[in-house]
Structures are given as C-alpha cells and as structure tokens.
N, C-alpha and C positions, 0 to 999 in steps of 0.2 A: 504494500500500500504506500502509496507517494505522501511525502510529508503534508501536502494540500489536503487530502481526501483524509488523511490522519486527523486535521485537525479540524478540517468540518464535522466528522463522522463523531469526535469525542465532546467539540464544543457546539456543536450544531450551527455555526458563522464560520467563515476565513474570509478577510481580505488581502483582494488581488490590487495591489498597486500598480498605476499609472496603464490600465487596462486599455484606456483609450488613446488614440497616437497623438501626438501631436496636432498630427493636420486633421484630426478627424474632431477638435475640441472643437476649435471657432466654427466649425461647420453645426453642429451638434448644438451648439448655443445659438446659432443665429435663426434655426430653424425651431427651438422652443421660444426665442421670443415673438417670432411673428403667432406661434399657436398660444402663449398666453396673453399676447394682448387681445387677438379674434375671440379667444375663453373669457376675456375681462371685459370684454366691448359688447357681448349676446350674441355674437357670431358664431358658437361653438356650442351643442346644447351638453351636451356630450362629456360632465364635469361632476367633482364631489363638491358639495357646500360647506362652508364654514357654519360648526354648530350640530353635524350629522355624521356620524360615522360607516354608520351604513347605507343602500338606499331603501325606500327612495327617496331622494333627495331636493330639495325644495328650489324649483324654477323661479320663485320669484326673489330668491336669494342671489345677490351681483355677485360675492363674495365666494371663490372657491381654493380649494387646498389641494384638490388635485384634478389632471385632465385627462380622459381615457380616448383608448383606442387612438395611440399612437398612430400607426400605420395604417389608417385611414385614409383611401386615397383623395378624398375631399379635402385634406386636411393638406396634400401637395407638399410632402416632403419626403421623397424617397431615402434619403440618409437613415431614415428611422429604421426601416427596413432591412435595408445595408448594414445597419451596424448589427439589428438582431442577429443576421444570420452569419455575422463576421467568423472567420479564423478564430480569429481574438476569442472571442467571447465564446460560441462552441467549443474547442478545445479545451476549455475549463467546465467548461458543463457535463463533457462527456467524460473527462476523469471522473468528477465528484460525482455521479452518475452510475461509473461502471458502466458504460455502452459505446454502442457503436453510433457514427453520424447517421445508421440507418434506420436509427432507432429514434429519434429525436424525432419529436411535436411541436409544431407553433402553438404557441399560447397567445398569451394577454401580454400588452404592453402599452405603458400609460406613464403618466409625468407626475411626480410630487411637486408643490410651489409653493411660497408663501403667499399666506391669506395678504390683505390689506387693510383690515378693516381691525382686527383684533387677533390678536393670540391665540393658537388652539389646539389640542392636542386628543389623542384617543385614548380607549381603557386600556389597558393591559391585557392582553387575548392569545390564543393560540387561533389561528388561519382557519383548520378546519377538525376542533373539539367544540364544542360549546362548551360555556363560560359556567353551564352549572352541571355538567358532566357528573357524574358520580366518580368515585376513586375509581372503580372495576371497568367503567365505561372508558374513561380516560386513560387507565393503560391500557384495555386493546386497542383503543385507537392507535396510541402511540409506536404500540408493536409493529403497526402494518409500514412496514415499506411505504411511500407513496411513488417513490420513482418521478419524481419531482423537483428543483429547485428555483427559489428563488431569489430577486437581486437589486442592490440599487445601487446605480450608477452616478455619482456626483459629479454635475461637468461644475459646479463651484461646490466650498469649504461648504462641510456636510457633519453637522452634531445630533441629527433630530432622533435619528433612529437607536431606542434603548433595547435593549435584549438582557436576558439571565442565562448565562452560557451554560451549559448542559443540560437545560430544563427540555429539549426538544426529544429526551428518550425517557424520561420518569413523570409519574403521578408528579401533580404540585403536592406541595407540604400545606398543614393548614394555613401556616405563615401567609404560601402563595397564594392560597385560594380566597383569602381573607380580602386580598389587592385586585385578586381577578375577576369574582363574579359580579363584581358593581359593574351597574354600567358608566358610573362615572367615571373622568380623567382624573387621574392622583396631582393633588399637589404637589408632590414631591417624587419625582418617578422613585428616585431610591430610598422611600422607602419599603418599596419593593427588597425582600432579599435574595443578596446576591446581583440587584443590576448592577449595567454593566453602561455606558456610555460605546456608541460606533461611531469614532469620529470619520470623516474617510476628506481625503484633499484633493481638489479639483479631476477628474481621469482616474481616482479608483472607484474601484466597486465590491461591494460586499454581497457573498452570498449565503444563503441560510436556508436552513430548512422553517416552511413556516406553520413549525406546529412548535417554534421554541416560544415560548414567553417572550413578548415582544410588544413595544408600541410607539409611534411616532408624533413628537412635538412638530408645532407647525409656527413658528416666532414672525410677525408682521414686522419686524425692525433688520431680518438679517435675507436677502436676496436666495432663492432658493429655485435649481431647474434640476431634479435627477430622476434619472429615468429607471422608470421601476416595473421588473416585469418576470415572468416566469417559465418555463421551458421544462418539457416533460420527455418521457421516457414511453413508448407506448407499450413497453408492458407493463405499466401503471394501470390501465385498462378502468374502469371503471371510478375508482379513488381519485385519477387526473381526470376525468369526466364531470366528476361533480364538482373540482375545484373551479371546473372555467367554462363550464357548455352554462351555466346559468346567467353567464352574458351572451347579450345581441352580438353576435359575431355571423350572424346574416350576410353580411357585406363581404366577410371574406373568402363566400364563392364566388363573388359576381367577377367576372375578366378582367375588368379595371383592374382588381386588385391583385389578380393573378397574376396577370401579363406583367407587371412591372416588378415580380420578385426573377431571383436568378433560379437557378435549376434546382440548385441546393433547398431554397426558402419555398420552390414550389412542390418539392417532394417530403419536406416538414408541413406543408398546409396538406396535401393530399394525407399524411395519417394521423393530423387534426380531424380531419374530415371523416375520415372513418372513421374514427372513435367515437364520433357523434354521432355517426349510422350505427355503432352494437351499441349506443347506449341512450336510448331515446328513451325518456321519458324518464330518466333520473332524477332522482330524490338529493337536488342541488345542496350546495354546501354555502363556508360564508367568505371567501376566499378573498386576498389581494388586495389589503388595506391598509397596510404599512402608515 
C-alpha cells in the first residue's frame, strides 16, 4: 500500500499538494468568477443558500455558499470538465481507490464560495449515515466499502473544511454524537472531539472519504472558489447510486454535454449512466455538502 492510500485508509483525508498546475490556476479562477457573479446576479438557479444546509433550498434567497453542477454546459466552461477528468487528478483517485481508469464514474461536481451577506456554517455530519443513526446502524454502514471519494480543491487559501481524523471507520462516541445529531452549527467547531482544522493553499486538494465527521464554515470576510466534487468506482454499485442519482443530472445525457468531454470523460459518463439504468428507483441518500 503506497504511503497516500496508507494515510487516507487510517485517517480517512490526505492532502495532495499543488495538485493543480500552474497554468491551469488562473484558468480555473477566471472561469469560477464569471459562474459566481451569473450565481450572484439570478442568472444561475442552480445554487445552495445561505441559512440551508440541505435542499430544498430557498429561491428567493440572493445569498449563496455554494454552486452546483459545474460542468454544465450552459454554464460555458469547459476547463471544468478538463480538469475532472485530468491525469492529475484521476491518478490519485484511482490509487486511493484500488482501481482501474476502467473502473471510474463521473459524479457530481460543484463550487464552494463565500456567502456575502453573513457568516455561515453547517452541522457536523457524516455524507451518507444519518445524524440519528443508532450505534448498530452506524457501524454497518461504516463497514461497507462505498468505492467512492471525495475532494476539495482550493484555487485560493482554504481553512473552512473541519474533519475528526479517523472517525470515517468507527461508531461516534457519545462525546461525538452529543455534536452531531443537532441540526444546529456549533459554535465552536472544536469543541467537537478530536477536530481537526484542513487548511489547504491555493492548487491543493484534499480528499476524504465522506462518511468521516466532517463540516464546512462559510466566512463572508475571506474570498472563497474550491471546487468540490466526487468520483466513484463502479463496483460501488448501488451505495455510489444513492450518493449522486438523487441529483438532476438529466442534462448529462443530452450531446451538448457529451460531445464536449474527451474519450476518457465520455467512457466515465457512459458507466454513470449505467448505474443509473440497474438502479432506478433508489432509496437516495444525503450526499455532497461539505
């Protein structure tokens, strides 16, 4: 086992430093800011609101913290795309993984940002247990492989994201569950025990599995664009089914958005697409809210 997949598998996070190249940073920034001013302007419906963790999420709210469905082709930015299916970035998916590039699923990918209006943050949660789990229900979930990873990518100085390093393979303690089943945001992330602070500096990126204890401040005083997204394994079969078929991803049959991936990014959508043919009518999950 390679030192990377060593210390994901024991802490459930590794960050990869300067992930992103050089020439791909200013590209990658200048294409989140024209999608969060379209997001901030009403051009964009397509968005989380400040004040809602989950959705659905309130349209009449100007105010959001994050923008989905990157790779929209309405949204006219192919870099987005490009960078999913990068070298770069597969090659560390498929260590921590254990698979083959034949093996890999397009998912979801979408933008964190800061609010403007106010400060904001989420509960403390695992991706896809619920928050009142019982102890028995909560370790078989945890048991199961999901064949899954997820990640966030900072193209600027990145503090928001908190985690409790090992929590992604054991029951919580009462301690934890004491922090986790409110749905309120804590005052104080640590006094969660055992957080952890993920700092990451402009081009790295952290990934995680996202059933570790985990949650994300959103600060209106410090500029914020990382891109945040998740990438499966198809023999995840089912478990990666209900993390991501419970979004609209409608659009990513239509040709537009075919046609403009490369061979690679349209043989990852082609066993998206299958997986969502053996598993129709899934009993969806609460996935991809960092």
């Amino acid at each position: 086992m390679s030192a990377l997949k060593n210390r994901y598998t024991s802490q459930g996070f590794v960050i990869v430093p300067d992930l992103v190249s050089p020439s791909d940073l200013p590209l990658l920034r200048a294409a989140c800011e024209d999608v969060v001013e379209r997001t901030r302007r009403g051009h964009w419906a397509l968005r989380r609101t400040v004040g809602k963790q989950f959705p659905p999420y309130d349209a009449d709210n100007d105010d959001s913290w994050g923008v989905q469905m990157l790779m929209h082709p309405e949204l006219g930015h192919p870099i987005f795309a490009q960078w999913y299916t990068s070298d770069a970035l597969t090659d560390v998916v498929k260590e921590l993984l254990g698979c083959e590039e034949g093996d890999l699923q397009m998912e979801l990918f979408n933008l964190l940002i800061n609010p403007v209006s106010r400060d904001f943050a989420l509960r403390w949660h695992r991706d896809d247990v619920k928050g009142d789990a019982s102890f028995e229900e909560e370790k078989a979930a945890l048991a199961l492989w999901n064949h899954g990873v997820q990640w966030n990518t900072a193209l600027y100085e990145d503090a928001c994201l908190y985690v409790v390093p090992g929590s992604h393979s054991v029951p919580r303690t009462p301690e934890h569950r004491m922090h986790s089943t409110t749905m309120d945001a804590p005052v104080n992330p640590f006094d969660m025990p055992g957080a952890a602070t993920v700092i990451l500096k402009p081009g790295d990126t952290v990934f995680y599995n996202n059933n570790i204890l985990h949650l994300g401040t959103y600060s209106s005083k410090a500029k914020r664009a990382t891109l945040h997204a998740s990438m499966g394994d198809v023999r995840g079969g089912s478990v990666r089914a209900r993390n991501v078929l419970q979004h609209e991803l409608s659009w990513m049959k239509e040709n537009i958005f075919r046609d403009g991936l490369t061979d690679k990014g349209k043989a990852m959508l082609d066993r998206l697409i299958e997986t969502q043919k053996k598993n129709e009518g899934i009993t969806i999950g609460y996935s991809l809210d960092n």
